[in-house]
C-alpha positions in Angstrom: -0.9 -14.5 0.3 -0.4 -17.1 2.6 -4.0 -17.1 4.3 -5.3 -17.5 0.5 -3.5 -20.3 -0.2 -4.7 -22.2 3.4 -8.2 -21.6 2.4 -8.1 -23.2 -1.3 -5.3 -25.5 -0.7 -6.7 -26.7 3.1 -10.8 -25.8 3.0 -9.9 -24.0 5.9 -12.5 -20.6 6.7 -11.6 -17.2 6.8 -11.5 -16.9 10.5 -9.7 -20.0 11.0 -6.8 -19.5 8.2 -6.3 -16.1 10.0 -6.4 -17.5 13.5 -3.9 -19.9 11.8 -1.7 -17.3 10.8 -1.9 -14.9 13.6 -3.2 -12.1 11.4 -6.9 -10.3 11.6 -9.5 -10.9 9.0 -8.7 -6.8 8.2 -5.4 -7.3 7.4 -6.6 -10.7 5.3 -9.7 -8.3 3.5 -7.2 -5.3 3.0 -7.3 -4.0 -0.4 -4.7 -0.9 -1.0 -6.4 2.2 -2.9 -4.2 3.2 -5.7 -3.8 6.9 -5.9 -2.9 8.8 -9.1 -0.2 11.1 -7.9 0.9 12.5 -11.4 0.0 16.0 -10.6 1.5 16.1 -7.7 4.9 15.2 -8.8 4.8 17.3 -11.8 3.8 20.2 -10.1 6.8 19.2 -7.5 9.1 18.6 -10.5 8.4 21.9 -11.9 8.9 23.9 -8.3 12.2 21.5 -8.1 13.3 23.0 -11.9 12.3 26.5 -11.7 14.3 26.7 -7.9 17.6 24.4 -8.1 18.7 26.3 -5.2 15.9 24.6 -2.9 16.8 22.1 -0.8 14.5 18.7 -0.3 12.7 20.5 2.7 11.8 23.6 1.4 10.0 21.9 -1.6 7.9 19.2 0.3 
């Protein structure tokens, strides 16, 4: 990330890479939470196999 790079590269602080960069200090502390969505799409697979005459809507 850009931000990262301005603070180890330039000593620059949080707030002021940020600032910088026009983005907020949540987007700059955002981590993304990985979800395990295995059984969801197994169990959508299996309604998908079981039904080939349902259409995209009628399964999700």
């Amino acid at each position: 990330m850009l931000a990262h790079y301005a603070i180890h590269e330039f000593g620059l602080g949080v707030v002021l890479a940020c600032d910088a960069l026009r983005i907020s200090r949540c987007t700059f502390y955002y981590q993304r939470k990985r979800i395990d969505d295995n059984s969801i799409i197994e169990a959508v697979s299996d309604v998908a196999e079981k039904h080939r005459g349902y259409g995209f809507r009628k399964i999700f």
